[in-house]
C-alpha positions as CSV (number, residue, x, y, z in Angstrom):
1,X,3.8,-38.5,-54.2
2,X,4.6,-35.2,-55.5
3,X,0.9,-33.9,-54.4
4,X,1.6,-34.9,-50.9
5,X,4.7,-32.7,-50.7
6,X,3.6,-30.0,-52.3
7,X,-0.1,-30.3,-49.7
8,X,3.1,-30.7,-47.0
9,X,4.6,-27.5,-48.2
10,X,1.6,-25.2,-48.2
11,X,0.7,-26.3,-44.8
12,X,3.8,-25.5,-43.3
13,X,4.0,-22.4,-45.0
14,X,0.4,-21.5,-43.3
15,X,1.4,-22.8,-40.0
16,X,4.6,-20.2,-40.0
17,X,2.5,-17.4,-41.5
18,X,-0.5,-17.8,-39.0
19,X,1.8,-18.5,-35.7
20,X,3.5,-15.4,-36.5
21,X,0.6,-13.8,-37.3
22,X,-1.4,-15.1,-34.2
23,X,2.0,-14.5,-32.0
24,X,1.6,-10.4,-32.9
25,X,-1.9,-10.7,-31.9
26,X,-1.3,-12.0,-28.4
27,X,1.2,-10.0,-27.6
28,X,-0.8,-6.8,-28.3
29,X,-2.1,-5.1,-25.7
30,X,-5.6,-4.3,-27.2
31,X,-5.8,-7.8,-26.7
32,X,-3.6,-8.7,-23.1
33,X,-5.5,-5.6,-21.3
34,X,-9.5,-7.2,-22.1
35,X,-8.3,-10.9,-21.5
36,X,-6.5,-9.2,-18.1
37,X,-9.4,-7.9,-16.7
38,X,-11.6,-10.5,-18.0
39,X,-9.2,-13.1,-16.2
40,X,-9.4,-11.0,-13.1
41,X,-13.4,-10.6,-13.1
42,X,-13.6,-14.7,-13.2
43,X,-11.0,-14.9,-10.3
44,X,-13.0,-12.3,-8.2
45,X,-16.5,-14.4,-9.1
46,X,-14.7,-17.8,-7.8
47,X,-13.6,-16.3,-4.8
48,X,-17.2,-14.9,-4.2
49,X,-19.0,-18.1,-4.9
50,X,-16.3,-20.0,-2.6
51,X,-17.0,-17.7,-0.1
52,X,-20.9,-17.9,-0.1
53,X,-20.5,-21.9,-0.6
54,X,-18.5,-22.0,2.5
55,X,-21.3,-19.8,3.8
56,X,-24.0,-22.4,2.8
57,X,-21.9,-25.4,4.6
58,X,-21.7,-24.0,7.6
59,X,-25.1,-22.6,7.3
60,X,-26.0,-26.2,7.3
61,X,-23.6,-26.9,10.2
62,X,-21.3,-28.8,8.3
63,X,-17.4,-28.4,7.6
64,X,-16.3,-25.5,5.4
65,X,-13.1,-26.5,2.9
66,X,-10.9,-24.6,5.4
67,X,-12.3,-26.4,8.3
68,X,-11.7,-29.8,6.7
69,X,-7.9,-28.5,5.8
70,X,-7.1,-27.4,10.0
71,X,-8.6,-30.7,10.9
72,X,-6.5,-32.6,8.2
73,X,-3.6,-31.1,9.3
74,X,-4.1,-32.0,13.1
75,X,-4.5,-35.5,12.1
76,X,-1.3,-35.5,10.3
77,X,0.6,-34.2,13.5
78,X,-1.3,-36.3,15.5
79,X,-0.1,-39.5,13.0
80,X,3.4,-38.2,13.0
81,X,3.6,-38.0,17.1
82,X,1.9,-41.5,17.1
83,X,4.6,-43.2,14.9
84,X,7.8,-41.4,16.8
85,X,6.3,-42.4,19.9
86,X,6.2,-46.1,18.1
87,X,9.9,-46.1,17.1
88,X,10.4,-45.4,20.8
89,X,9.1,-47.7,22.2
90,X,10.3,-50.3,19.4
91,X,14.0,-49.0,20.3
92,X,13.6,-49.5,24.2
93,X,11.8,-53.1,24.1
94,X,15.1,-53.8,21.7
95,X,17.2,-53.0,24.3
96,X,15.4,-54.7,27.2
97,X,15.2,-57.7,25.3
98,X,18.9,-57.7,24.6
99,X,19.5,-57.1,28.3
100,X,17.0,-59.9,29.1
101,X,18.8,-62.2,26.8
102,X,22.1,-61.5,28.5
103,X,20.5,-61.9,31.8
104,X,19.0,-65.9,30.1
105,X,22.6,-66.6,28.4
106,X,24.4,-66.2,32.2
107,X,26.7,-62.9,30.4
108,X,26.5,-60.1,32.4
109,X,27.4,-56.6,31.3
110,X,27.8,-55.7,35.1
111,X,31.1,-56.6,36.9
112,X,30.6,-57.4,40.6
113,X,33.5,-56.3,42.7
């Protein structure tokens, strides 16, 4: 039992040691400028292989990402007009059919003078 805290010991002792240690290191700008400009040479090679893939799909004639995106969208409004239009029309057939059920029951909301 007395091995496995003294193994527990060292280890934490490492751990502390090497996250400082590796802490230092990362915060180093020897090492933030080359990961920086490597960061930004992989962000400027997505961007140019996104643009020549959305090159190649419409080469082909078909959808780019930004085309599928605008046509999303106008579906979406389209959906959202459909379904206001819907609780419209669910509201006014409520009322005409309480009107009509007045009209069957022989109550009238109109007063005849």
């Amino acid at each position: 039992m007395d091995t496995w805290n003294h193994w527990k010991k060292a280890f934490y002792t490492w751990e502390d040691t090497t996250a400082r240690f590796t802490e230092e290191l990362l915060k180093s700008p020897f090492v933030l400028q080359p990961a920086g400009k490597m960061l930004s040479a992989a962000m400027r090679a997505k961007a140019e292989g996104d643009r020549r893939t959305a090159m190649w799909w419409s080469g082909l004639g078909l959808p780019t990402r930004a085309d599928q995106e605008r046509m999303m969208h106008a579906i979406n409004q389209l959906h959202s007009r459909i379904h206001d239009l819907e609780e419209q029309l669910a509201a006014q057939t409520d009322v005409i059919q309480a009107g009509a059920d007045n009209t069957a029951s022989g109550t009238s909301t109109t007063q005849v003078k």
